[in-house]
C-alpha positions as CSV (number, residue, x, y, z in Angstrom):
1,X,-106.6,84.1,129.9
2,X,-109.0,83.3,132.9
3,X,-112.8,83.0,132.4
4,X,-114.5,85.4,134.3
5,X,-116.4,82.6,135.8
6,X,-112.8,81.9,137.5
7,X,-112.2,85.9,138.3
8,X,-115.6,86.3,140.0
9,X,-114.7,83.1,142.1
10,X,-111.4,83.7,143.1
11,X,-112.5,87.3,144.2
12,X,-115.8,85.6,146.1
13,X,-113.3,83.4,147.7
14,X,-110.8,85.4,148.5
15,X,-112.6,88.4,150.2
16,X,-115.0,86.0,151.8
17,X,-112.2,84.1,153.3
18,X,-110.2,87.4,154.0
19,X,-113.1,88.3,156.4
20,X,-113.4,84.6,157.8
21,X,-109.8,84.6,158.9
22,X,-109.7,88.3,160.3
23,X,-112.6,87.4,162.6
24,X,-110.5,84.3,163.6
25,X,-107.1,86.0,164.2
26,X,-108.8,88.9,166.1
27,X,-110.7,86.5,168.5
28,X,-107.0,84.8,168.5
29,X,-106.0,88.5,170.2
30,X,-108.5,89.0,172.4
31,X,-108.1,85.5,173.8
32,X,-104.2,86.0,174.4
33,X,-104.7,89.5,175.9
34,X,-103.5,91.9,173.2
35,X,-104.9,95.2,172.8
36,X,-106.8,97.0,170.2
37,X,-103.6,97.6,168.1
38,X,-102.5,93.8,168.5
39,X,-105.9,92.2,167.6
40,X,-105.9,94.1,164.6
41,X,-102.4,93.3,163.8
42,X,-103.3,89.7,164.1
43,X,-106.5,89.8,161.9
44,X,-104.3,91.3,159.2
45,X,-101.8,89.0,159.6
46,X,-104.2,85.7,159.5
47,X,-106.4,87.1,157.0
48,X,-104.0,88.6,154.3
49,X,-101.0,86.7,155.2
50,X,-101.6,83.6,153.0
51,X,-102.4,86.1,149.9
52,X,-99.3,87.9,149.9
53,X,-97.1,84.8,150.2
54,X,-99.2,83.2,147.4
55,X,-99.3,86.3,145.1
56,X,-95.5,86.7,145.4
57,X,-95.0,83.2,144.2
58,X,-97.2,83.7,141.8
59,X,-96.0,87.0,140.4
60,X,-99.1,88.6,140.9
61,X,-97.6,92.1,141.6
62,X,-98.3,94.4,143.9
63,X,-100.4,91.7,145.7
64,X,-104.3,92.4,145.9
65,X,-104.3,93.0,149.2
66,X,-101.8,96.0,148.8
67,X,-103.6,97.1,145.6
68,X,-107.2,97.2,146.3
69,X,-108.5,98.6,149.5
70,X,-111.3,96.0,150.0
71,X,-108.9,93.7,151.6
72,X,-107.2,96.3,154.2
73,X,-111.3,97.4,154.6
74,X,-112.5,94.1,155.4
75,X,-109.7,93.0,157.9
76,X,-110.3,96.3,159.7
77,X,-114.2,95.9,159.8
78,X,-113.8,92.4,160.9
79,X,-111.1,93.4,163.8
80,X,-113.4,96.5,164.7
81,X,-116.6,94.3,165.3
82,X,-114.7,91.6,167.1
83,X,-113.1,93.9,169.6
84,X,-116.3,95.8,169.8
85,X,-118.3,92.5,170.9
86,X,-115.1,92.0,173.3
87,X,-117.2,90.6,176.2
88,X,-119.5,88.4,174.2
89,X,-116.6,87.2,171.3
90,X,-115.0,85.8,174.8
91,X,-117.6,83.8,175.6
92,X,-117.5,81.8,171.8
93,X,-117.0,78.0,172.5
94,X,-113.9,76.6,171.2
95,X,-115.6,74.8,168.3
96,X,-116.9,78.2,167.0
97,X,-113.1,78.4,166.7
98,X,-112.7,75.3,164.5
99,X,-115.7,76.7,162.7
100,X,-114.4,80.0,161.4
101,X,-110.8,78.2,160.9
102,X,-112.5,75.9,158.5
103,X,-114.1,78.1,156.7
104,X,-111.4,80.5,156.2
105,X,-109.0,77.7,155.2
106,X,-111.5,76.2,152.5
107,X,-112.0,79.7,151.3
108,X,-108.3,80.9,150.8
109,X,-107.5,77.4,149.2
110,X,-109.9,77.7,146.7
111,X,-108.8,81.7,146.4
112,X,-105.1,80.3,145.6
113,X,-105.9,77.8,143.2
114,X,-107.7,79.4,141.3
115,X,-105.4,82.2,140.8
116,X,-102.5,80.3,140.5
117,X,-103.8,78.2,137.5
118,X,-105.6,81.8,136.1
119,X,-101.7,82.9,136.0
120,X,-100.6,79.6,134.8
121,X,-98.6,78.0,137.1
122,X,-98.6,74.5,136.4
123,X,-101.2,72.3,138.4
124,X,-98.2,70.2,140.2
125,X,-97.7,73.6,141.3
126,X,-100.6,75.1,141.5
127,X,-101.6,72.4,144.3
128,X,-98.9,73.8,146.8
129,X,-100.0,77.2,146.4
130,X,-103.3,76.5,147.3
131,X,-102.6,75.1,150.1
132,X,-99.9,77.7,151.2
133,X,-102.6,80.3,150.5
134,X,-105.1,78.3,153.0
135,X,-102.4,77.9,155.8
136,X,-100.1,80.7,155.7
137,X,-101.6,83.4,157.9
138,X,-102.7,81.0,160.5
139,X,-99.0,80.2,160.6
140,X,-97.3,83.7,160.7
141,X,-100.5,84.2,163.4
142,X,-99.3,81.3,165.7
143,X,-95.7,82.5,165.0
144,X,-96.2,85.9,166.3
145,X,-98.4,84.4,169.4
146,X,-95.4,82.0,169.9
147,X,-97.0,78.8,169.2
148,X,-96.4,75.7,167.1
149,X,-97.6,76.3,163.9
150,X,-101.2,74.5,163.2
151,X,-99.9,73.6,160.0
152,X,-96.6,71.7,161.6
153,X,-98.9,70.0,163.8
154,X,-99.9,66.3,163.2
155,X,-103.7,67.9,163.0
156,X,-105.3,67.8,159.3
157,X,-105.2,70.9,158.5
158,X,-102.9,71.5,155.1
159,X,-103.9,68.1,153.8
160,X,-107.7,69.7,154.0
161,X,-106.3,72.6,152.0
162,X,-104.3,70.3,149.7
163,X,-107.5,68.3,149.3
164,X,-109.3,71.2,148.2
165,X,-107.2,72.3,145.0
166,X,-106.6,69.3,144.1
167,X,-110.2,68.7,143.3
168,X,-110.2,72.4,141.9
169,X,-107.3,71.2,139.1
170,X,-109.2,68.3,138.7
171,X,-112.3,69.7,138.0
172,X,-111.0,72.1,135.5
173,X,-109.1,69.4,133.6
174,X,-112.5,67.7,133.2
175,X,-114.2,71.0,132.3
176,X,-116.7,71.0,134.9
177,X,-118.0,74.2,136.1
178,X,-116.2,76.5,138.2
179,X,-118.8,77.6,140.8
180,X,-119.9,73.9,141.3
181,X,-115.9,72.8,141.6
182,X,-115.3,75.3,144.1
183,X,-118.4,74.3,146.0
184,X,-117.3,71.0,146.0
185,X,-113.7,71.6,147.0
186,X,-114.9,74.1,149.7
187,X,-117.0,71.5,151.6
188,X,-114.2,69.1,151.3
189,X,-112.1,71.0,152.7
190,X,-114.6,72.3,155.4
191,X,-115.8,68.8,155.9
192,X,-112.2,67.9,156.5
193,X,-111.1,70.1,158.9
194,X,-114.4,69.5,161.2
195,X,-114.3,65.8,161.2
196,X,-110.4,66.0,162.2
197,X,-111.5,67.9,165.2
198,X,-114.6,66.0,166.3
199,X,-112.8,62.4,165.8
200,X,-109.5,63.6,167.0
201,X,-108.5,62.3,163.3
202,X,-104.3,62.9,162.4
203,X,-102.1,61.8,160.2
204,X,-99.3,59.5,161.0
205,X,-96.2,61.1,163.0
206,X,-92.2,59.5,162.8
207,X,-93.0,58.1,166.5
């Protein structure tokens, strides 16, 4: 049975990172010109997308974000503000971008970990669902906008995610403490993502 060191986490996590990516994926659909209906479409997609795929794998059924109305609250707060700051959210430099993507994709990593090992998936396992948790809305999200997927990209941006629960697992097979693990992982994954983008950092392509 989880600790509930390791419920109060993953719940932290996941709501925190629900509202991280919602913010993104609405200022996603302002950028490409959708209206009020779209942008919130979009935030729900990019914020709960990577949830529901990991909560299905997992057999965590129904998935949180159908069964408590925190999630559904926090995308549609997130979408409100962003459209109601429409003239000023347009004027966010591109790196606030890479900001709030990092931050979201450390966040849901950590989220799907967690949960995954709580349900006891095995680790070898549990890694992939972290990272499909960190990268899966921003994937449907570039889907529906008709762009390559971030996460097919040569860009490091699953390998962050990857990174991050693999120190989560390793953390808990030394016993170390949760909340300091998932600080850990988090900035890893964070750190990561940023330097990637400010060093123009990817991993090696077929070519």
């Amino acid at each position: 049975m989880p600790g509930l060191k390791s419920v109060a986490i993953t719940r932290v996590a996941d709501l925190s990172g629900t509202f991280v990516f919602a913010v993104e994926g609405g200022l996603v659909g302002l950028q490409v010109g959708l209206d009020p209906v779209g942008v919130l479409v979009l935030a729900f997609l990019t914020a709960l997308g990577g949830g529901l795929i990991r909560d299905v794998l997992i057999g965590s059924l129904p998935p949180a974000a159908v069964k408590d109305w925190h999630y559904g609250a926090t995308v549609l707060i997130a979408a409100a503000a962003v459209w109601g700051l429409n003239a000023s959210i347009l004027a966010i430099p591109a790196e606030m971008m890479i900001i709030l993507d990092a931050a979201g994709l450390s966040l849901a990593a950590i989220a799907g970990t967690e949960k995954a090992l709580d349900h006891g998936i095995h680790p070898f396992v549990a890694l992939f669902i972290g990272t499909v948790s960190g990268a899966g809305g921003g994937t449907l999200r570039d889907v529906v906008i008709n762009e390559v997927p971030r996460v097919l990209r040569t860009d490091i941006y699953a390998s962050a995610a990857t990174a991050a629960a693999c120190m989560i697992i390793v953390a808990r097979k030394l016993g170390l403490p949760p909340r300091l693990a998932a600080i850990g992982a988090g900035a890893a994954c964070f750190g990561l993502r940023i330097l990637a983008y400010r060093y123009n950092l990817h991993l090696p392509t077929g070519r």
